[in-house]
C-alpha positions as CSV (number, residue, x, y, z in Angstrom):
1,X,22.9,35.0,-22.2
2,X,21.4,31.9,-23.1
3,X,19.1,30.6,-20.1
4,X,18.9,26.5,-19.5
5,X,15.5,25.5,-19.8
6,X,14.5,21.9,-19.1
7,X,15.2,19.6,-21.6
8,X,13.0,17.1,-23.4
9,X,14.2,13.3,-23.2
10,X,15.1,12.3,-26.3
11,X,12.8,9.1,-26.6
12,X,10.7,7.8,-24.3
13,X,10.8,4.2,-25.4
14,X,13.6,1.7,-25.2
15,X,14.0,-1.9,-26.9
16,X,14.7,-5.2,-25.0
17,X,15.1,-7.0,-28.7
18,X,11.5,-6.9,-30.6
19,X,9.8,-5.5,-26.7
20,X,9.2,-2.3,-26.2
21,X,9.7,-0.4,-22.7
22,X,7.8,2.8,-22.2
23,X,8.7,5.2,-20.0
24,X,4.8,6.3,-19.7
25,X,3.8,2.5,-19.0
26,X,6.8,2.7,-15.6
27,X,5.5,5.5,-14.7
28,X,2.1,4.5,-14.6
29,X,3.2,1.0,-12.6
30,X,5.4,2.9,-10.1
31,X,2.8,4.8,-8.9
32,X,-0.1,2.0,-9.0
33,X,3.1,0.4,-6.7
34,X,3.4,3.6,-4.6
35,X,-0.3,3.6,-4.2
36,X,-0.7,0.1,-3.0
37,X,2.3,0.5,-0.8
38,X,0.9,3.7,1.1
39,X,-2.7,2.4,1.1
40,X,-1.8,-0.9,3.1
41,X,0.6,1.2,5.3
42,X,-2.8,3.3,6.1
43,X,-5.0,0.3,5.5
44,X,-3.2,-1.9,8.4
45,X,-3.1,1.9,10.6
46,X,-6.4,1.7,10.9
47,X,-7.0,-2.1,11.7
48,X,-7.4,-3.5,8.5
49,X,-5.5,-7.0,7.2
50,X,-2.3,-6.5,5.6
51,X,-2.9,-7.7,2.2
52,X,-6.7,-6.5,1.1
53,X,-5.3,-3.1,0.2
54,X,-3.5,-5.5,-2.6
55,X,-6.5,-7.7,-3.1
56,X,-8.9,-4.6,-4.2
57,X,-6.7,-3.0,-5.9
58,X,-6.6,-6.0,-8.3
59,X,-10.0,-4.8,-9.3
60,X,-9.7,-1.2,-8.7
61,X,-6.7,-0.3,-11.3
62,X,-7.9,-2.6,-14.3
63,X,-11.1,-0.7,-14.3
64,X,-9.6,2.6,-13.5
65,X,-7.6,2.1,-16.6
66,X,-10.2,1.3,-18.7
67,X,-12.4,4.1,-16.9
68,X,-9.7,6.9,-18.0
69,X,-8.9,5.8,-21.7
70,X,-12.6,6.2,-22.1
71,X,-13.5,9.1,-20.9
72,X,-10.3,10.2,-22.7
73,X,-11.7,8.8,-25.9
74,X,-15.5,10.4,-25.8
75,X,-13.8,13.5,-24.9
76,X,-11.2,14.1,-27.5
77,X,-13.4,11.4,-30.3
78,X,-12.5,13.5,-32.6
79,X,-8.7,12.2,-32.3
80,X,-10.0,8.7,-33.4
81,X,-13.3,9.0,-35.5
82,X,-13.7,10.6,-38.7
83,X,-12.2,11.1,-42.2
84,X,-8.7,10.4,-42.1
85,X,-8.4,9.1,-38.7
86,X,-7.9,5.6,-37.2
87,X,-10.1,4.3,-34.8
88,X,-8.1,1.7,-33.8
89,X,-5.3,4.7,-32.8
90,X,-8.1,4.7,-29.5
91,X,-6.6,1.3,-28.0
92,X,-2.9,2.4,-28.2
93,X,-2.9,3.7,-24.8
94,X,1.1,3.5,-24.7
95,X,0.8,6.6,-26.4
96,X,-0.9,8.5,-23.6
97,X,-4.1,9.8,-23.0
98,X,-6.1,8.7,-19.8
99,X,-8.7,11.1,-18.4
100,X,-8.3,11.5,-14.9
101,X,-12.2,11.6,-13.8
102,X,-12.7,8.5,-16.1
103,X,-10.3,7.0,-14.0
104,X,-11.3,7.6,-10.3
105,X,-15.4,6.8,-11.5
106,X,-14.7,3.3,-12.6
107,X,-12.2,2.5,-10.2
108,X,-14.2,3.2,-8.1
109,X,-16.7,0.6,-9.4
110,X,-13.7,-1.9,-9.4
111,X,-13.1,-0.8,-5.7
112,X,-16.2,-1.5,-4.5
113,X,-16.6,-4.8,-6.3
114,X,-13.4,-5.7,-4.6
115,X,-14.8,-4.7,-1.5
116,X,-17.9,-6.2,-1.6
117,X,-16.0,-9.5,-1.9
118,X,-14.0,-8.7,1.0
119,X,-16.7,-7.3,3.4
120,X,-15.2,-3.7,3.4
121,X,-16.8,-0.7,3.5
122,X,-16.0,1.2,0.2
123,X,-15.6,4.7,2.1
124,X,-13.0,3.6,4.7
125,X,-10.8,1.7,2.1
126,X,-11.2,5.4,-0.3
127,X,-10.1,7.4,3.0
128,X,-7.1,4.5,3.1
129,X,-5.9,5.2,-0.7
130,X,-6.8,8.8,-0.9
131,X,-3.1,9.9,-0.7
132,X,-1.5,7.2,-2.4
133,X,-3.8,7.7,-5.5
134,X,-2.3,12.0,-5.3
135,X,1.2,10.2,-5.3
136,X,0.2,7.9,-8.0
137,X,-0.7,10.5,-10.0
138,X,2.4,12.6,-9.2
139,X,4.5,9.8,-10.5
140,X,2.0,9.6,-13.6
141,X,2.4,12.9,-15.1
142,X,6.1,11.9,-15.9
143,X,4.6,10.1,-18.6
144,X,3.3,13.3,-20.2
145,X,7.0,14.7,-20.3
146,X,8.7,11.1,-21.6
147,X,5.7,11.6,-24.2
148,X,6.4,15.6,-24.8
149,X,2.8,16.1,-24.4
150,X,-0.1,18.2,-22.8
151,X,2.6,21.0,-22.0
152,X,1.4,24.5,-21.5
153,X,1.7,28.0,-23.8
154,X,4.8,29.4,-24.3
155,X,7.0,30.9,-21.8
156,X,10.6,32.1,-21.0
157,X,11.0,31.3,-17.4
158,X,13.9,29.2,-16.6
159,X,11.9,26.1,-16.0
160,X,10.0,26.0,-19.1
161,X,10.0,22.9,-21.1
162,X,11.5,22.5,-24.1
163,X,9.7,20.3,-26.8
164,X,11.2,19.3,-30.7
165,X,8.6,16.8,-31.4
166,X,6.7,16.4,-34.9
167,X,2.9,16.0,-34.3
168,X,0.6,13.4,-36.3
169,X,-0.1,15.8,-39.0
170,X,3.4,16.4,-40.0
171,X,3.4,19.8,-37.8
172,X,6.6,21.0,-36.1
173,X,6.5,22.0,-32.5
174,X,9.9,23.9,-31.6
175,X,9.6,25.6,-28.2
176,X,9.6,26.3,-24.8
177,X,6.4,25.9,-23.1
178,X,5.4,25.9,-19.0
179,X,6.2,22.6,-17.7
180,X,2.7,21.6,-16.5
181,X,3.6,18.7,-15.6
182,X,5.7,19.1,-13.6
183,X,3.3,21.9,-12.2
184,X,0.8,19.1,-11.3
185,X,3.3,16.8,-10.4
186,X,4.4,18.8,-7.2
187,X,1.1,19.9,-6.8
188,X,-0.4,15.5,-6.3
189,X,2.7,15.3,-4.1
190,X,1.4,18.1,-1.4
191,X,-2.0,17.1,-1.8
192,X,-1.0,13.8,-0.4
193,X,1.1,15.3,2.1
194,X,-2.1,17.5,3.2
195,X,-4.5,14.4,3.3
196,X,-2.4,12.5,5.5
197,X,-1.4,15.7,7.6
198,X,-5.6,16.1,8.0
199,X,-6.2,13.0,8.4
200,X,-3.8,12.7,11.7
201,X,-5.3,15.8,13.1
202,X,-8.9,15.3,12.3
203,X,-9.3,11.7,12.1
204,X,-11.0,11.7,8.6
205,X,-13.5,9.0,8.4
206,X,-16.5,7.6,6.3
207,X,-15.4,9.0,2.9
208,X,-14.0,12.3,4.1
209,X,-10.5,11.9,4.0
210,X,-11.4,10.5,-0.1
211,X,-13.4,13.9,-0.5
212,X,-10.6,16.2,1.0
213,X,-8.4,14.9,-1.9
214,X,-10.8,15.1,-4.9
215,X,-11.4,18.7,-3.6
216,X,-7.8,19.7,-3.4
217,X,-6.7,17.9,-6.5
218,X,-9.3,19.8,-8.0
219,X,-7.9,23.6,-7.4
220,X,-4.6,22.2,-9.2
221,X,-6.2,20.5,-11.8
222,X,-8.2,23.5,-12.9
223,X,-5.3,26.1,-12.9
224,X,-2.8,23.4,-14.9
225,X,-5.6,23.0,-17.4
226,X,-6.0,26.6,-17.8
227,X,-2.1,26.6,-18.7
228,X,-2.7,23.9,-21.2
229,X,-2.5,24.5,-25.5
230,X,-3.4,21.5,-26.8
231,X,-6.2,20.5,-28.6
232,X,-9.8,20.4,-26.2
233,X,-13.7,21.0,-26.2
234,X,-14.7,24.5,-24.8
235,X,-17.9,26.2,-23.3
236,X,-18.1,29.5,-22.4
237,X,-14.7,30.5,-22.3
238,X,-13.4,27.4,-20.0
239,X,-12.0,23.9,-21.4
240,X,-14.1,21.3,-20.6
241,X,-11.7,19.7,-17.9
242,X,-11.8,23.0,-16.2
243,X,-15.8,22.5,-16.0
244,X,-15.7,19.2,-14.5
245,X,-13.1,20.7,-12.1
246,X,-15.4,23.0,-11.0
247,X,-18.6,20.3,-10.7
248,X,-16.5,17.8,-9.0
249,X,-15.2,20.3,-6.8
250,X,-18.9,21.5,-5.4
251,X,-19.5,17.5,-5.3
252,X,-16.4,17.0,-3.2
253,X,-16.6,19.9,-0.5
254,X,-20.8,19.6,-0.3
255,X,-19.7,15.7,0.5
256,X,-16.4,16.9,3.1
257,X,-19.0,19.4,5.0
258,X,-22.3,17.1,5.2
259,X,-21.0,14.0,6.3
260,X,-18.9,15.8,8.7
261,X,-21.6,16.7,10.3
262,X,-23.9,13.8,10.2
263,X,-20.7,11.1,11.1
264,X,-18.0,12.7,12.3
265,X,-14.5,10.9,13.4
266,X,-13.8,7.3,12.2
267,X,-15.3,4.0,11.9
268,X,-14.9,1.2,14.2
269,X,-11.2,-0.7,13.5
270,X,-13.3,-3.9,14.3
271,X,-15.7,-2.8,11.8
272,X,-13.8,-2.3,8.8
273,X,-12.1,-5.6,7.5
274,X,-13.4,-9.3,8.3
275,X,-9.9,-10.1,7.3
276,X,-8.4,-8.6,9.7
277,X,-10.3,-10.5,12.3
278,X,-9.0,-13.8,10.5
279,X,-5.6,-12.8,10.6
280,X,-6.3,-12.0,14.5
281,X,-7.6,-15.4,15.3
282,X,-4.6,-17.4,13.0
283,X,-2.7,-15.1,15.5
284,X,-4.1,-16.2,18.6
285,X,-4.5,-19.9,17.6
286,X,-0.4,-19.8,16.8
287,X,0.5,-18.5,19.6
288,X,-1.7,-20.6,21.8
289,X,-0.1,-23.6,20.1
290,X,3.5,-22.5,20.8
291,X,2.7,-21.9,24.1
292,X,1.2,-25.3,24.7
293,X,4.1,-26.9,22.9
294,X,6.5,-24.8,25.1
295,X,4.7,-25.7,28.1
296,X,5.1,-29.2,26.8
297,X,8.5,-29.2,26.5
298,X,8.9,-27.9,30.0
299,X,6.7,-30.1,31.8
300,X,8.6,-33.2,29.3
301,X,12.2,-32.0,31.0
302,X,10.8,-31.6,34.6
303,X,9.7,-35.3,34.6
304,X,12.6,-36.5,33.3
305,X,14.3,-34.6,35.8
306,X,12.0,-35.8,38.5
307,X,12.0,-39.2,37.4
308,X,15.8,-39.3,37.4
309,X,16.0,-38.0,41.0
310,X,13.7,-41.0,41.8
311,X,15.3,-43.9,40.5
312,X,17.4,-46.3,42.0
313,X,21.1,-44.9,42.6
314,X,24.3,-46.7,42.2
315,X,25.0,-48.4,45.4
316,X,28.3,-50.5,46.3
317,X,27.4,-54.3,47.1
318,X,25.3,-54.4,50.3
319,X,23.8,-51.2,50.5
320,X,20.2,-50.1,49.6
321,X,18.7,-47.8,47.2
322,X,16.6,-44.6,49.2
323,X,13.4,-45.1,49.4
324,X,11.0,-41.9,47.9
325,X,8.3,-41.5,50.5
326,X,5.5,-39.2,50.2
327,X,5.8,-38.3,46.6
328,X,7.9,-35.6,47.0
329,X,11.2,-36.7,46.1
330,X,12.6,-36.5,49.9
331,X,14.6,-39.5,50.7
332,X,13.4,-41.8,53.5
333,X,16.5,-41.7,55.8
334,X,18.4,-45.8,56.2
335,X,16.7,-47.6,58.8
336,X,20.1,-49.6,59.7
337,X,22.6,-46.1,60.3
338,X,24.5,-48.8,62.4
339,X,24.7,-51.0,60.1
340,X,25.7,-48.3,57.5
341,X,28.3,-46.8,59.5
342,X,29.8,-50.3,60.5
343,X,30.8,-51.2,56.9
344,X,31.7,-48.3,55.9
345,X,34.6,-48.6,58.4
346,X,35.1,-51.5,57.0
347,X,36.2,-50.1,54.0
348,X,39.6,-50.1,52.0
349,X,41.3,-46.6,52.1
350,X,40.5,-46.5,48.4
351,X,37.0,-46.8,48.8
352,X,36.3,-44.5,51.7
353,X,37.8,-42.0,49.3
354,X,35.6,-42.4,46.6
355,X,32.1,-43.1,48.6
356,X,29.1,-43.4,46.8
């Protein structure tokens, strides 16, 4: 019985005319997208302006781009430099390869230079992303499947991957391998689901909810690489992702457990984002305004309402206007009611039904 594996796409780049549209550059935008979505959403949470999630983030992904394509680069140089190989092969980044550390590092000088123009504290805004990077990164491992690369050895289980690709050197990979992928895929998407479940029930602060997510993503990363056949440098028996796994691990739990200690709970939501205070005060200065114009408006229709009450009213020929006394709108009574009463007898029938 023949068992249904998972099938590779069968291209991972369409045409709009002369432009191409690769599947591994969407994935990568959905999930910087997704990031930036989630990170305001926890951004704003925690007292932060709206938009400065956005406005770091312009400096944080460029630099995180360029971070991972080199590390990617020094790392597997021997893909680009050499005898028979292309250096110029190391800008074509459409055609995958960004290393994952590489990434975070300089983004993270990119995120600080963003927040240093913004006033906010680089640790809060990390604790703020930390899960929307894990679901960034969910979303970019569907690149590695569009791109039928960095799948793991062989396998017959019923969600292995098939791949009928030709490589660079003319070799001919027919196969089913173990969908790592996908494995790292799911594993970014509960990673994200434990930082934010954490972070509700501990109230991560100062860098912690970052390091909780480095650490996690971490334990996945190093069992995924150990799946992984293609080409890599080894020491001692372990790939060299697996050793920076391991480092960056120790760096990330040393981090979770020290400043846990030395600052535990949150930072101040009136400390984190000058912005935010701005945002406040256009706030209250709007809303003061519309309730001094509504005010405005009120006090406009009770004079003219007063003022109407006051005027002179219609009168028939020889009687006199009431007289306003005391400023209070009450009506002085006649001082003739004789006179008053007299003429009014001496009305028509017509006019005593239709006094005034």
């Amino acid at each position: 019985m023949d068992i249904a594996y998972i099938p590779s796409p069968s291209r991972g780049v369409l045409h709009l005319g002369p432009i191409p549209l690769r599947a591994y550059a969407f994935c990568i935008i959905l999930g910087v997208v997704a990031a930036v979505w989630l990170g305001s959403k926890r951004w704003v949470a925690r007292g932060g302006a709206k938009h400065t999630v956005g406005d770091i983030a312009v400096w944080a992904v460029p630099f995180g781009l360029v971070g991972g394509r080199l590390y990617h680069v020094i790392t597997d140089h021997q893909l680009y430099f050499g005898e028979g190989k292309n250096p110029w092969n190391a800008f074509k980044i459409w055609e995958g390869g960004l290393g994952i550390w590489g990434a975070v590092a300089l983004g993270a000088v990119g995120a600080w230079i963003g927040c240093r123009r913004r006033g906010v504290p680089l640790p809060a805004y990390a604790d703020a992303i930390a899960p929307g990077i894990a679901l960034a990164q969910a979303m970019g491992r569907w690149g590695n499947y569009f791109n039928q690369e960095l799948y793991g050895r062989a396998t017959t289980l019923p969600w292995g991957l098939e791949i009928h690709k030709t490589l660079p050197d003319g070799e001919v990979v027919n196969g089913v391998f173990h969908p790592t992928f996908l494995y790292e895929s799911i594993w970014d998407v509960a990673v994200a689901l434990l930082v934010i479940w954490a972070d509700r029930r501990w109230k991560l602060g100062h860098g912690r909810a970052f390091a909780l997510y480095v650490a996690a993503y971490t334990v996945g990363r190093f069992w995924t690489e150990w799946l992984r056949i293609d080409e890599a440098h080894v020491y001692f028996g372990l790939r060299l992702n697996d050793w920076t796994s391991i480092v960056v691990f120790i760096g990330a739990v040393a981090y979770l457990v020290i400043v846990g200690k030395k600052r535990p709970g949150r930072e101040d939501p009136a400390s984190i984002d000058p912005a935010a205070h701005a945002e406040a005060e256009a706030a209250g200065e709007k809303a003061a305004g519309d309730r001094a114009a509504d005010e405005k408006a009120v006090a406009g229709k009770a004079a003219a309402a007063k003022a109407k009450g006051e005027g002179p009213s219609e009168t028939v020929a020889g009687d006199k206007p009431s007289r306003i006394v005391d400023g209070d709108g009450r009506a002085e009574a006649d001082p003739q009611p004789a006179a008053a009463a007299s003429a009014a007898a001496e009305k028509t029938g017509k006019d005593a039904e239709n006094p005034i």
